[in-house]
C-alpha positions in Angstrom: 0.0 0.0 0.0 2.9 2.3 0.7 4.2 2.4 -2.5 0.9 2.6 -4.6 0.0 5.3 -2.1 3.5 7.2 -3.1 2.8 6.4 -7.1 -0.4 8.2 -6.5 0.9 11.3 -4.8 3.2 11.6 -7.5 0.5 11.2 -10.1 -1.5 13.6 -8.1 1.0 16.3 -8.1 1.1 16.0 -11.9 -2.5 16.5 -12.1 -2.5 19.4 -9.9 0.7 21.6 -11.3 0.0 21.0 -14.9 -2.9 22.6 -16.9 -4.4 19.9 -18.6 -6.3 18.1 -15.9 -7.9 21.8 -15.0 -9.0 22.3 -18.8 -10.6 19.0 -19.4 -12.8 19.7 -15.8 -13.2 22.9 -16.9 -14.9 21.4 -20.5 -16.8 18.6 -18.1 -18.5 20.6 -16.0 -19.4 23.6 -18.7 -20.7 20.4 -20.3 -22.8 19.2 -17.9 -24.1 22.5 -16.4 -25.2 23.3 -20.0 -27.3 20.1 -20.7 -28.6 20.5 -17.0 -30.0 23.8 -17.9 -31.3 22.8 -21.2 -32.6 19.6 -21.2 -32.8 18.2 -17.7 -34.5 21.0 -16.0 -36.4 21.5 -18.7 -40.4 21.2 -18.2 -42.5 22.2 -15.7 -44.4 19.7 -14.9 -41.1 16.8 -14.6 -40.6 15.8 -11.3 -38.0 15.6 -8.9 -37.0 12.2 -9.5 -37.3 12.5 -13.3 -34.7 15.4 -13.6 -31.9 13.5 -11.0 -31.8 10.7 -13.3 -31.5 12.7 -16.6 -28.6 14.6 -15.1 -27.5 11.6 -13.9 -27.8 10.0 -17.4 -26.0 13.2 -19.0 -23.3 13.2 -16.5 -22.6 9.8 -17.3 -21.3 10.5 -20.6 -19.4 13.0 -19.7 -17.7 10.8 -17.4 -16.6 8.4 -19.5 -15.2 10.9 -22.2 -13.8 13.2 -19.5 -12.4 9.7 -17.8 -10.5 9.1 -21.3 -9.1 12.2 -21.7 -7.7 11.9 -18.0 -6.1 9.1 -18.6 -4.6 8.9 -21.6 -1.2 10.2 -20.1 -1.0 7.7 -17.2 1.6 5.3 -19.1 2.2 6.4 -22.0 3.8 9.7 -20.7 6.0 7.7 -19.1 6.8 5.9 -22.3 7.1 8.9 -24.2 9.6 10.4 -22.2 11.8 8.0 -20.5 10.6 8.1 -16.8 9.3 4.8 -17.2 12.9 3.1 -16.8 12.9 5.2 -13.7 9.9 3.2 -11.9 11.1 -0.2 -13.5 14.4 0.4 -11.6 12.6 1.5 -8.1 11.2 -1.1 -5.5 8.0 -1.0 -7.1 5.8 -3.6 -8.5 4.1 -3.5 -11.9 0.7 -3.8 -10.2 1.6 -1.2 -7.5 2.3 1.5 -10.6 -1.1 0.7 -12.1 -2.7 0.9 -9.3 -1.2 3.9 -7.6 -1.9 5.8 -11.3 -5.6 4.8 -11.7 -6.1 6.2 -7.8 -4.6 9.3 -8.4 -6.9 9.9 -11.9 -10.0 8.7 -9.7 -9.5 11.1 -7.1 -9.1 13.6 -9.7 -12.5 12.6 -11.3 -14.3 12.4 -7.8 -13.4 16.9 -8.0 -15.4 16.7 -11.0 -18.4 14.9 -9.2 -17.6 17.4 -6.0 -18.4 20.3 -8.2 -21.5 18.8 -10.2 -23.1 18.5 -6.2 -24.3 22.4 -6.7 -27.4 20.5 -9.3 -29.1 18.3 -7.3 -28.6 20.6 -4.6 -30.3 23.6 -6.9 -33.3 20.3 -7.7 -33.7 20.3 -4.1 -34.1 23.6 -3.5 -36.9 24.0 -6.1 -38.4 20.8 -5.6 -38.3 17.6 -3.0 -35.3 15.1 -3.7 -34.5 11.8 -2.1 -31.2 11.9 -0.7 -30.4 8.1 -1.3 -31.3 8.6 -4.9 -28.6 11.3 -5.2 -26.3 9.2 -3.1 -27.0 5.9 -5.2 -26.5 7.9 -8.5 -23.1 9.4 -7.5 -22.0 5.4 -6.3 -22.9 4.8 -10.0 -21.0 7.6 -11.7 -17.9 6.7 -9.3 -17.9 3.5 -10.7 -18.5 4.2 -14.4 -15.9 6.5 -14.1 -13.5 3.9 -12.2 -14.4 1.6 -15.3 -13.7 4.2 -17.9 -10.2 5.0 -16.2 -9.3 1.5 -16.1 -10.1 1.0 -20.1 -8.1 4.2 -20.5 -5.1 3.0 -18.0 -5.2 -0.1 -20.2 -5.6 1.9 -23.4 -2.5 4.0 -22.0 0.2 0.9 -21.3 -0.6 -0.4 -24.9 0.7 2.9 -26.6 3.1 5.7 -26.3 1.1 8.2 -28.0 -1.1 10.1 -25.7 -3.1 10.1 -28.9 -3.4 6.8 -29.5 -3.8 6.2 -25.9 -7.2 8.3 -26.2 -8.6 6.6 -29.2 -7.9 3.4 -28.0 -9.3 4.0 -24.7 -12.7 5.3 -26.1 -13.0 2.6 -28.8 -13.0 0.3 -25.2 -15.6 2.7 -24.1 -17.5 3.0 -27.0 -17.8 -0.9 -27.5 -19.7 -1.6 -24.2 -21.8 1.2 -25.1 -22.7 -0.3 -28.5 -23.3 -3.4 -26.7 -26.6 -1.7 -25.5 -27.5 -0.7 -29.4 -26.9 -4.1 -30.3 -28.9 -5.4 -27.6 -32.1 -4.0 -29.1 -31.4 -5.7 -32.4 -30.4 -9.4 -31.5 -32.9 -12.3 -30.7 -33.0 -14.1 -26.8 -30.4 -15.6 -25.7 -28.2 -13.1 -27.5 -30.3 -9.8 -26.0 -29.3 -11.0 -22.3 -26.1 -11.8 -23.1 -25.0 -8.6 -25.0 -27.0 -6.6 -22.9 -25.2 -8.1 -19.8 -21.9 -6.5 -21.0 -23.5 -2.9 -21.6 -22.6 -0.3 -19.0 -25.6 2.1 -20.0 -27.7 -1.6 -19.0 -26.7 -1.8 -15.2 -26.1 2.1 -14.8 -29.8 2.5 -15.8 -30.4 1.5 -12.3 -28.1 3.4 -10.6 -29.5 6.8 -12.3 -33.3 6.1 -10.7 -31.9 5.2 -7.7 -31.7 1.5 -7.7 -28.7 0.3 -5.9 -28.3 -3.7 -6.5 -25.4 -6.2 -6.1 -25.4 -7.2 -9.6 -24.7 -4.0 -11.2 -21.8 -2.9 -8.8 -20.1 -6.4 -9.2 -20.3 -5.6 -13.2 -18.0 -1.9 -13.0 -16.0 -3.6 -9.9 -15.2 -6.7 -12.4 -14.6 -5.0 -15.8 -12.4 -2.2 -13.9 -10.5 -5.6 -12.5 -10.2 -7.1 -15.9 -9.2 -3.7 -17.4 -6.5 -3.1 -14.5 -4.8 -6.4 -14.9 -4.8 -6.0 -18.5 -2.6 -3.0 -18.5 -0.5 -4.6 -15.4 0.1 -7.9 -17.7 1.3 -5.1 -20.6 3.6 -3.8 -18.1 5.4 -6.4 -17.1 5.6 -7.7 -20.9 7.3 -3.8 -21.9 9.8 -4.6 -18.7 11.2 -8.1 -20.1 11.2 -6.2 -23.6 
């Protein structure tokens, strides 16, 4: 724990000096509060509940682009430049790096969910809002966005183009989204089975406040799979 908790200090000081991880919370949250205004809070007669789980649902998006974006520099920076030797050669374990990298980009994301509080707080004050809705939502856009950074970490150690990094990391994203599409075109047993791997399918229920075991073991497992994904291309680059 020591060392992934030093990795993520580290990472975190990177975030917080440089410009970039401002700019692309900046872009999330102008975003956000512009669909809230236009199309969530839209319509007199919606209530409560009904505009939580649009913002909900609009947030989501953003956080799984904004997650991309964030990080698409966790590995391959250190590719790019050298500093990856520098790590190989410390007392740290492939895993430890991972992990201590992904922390440090979800902590950064949890500001972004900090700052979006101000909307359901401005639905409360205009209406009546179930707090454990709110809270159940924000479980669910911590672990889409968990999920999204893992794809991107993964998408990060298989390239050292921050570029490349991005694309590949939202063509991750973007296929368990498109399992969703596909869903609505396939027959049973196919529809259950596709629609088992679409995020947008268990984060439904987070958005209307439904909190259930089955859809936090999905984002827990795929951000596993992702993580020891880009750990296994790791320690393959450190025998290269």
């Amino acid at each position: 724990m020591r060392n992934i908790s030093l990795v993520a200090r580290r990472e975190l000081g990177a975030y917080f000096r440089g410009m970039s991880g401002y700019v692309i919370l900046a872009v999330m949250l102008f975003i956000d509060g512009l669909l809230f205004k236009s199309f969530a809070a839209q319509g007199a007669t919606k209530k409560s509940s009904e505009i939580l789980a649009d913002f909900f649902m609009m947030t989501s998006g953003i956080t799984m682009i904004g997650a991309v974006f964030l990080s698409m520099r966790l590995i391959s920076e250190e590719l790019q430049t050298g500093t990856i030797s520098l790590l190989y050669s410390s007392p740290v374990f492939d895993h430890e790096i991972v992990l201590g990298k992904f922390f440090a980009s979800l902590i950064f994301l949890c500001c972004f969910f900090v700052a979006t509080l101000s909307m359901p707080v401005l639905v409360a004050v205009y209406g009546k809002v179930s707090w454990g809705h709110v809270a159940t939502g924000y479980l669910g856009l911590i672990l889409l966005g968990a999920t999204s950074l893992a794809l991107g970490t993964f998408g990060s150690a298989l390239s050292k183009s921050q570029v490349v990094s991005a694309v590949l990391g939202g063509v991750l994203c973007l296929s368990l989204t498109t399992c969703w599409v596909l869903a609505k075109i396939t027959d049973r047993p196919l529809t259950d089975i596709v629609l088992s791997l679409s995020w947008w399918g268990h984060f439904d229920a987070f958005r209307t406040g439904l909190l259930q075991l089955k859809h936090v073991t999905y984002f827990v497992l795929a951000t596993f799979l992702a993580l020891f994904a880009a750990t296994r291309v790791l320690e393959a680059r450190r025998w290269r």
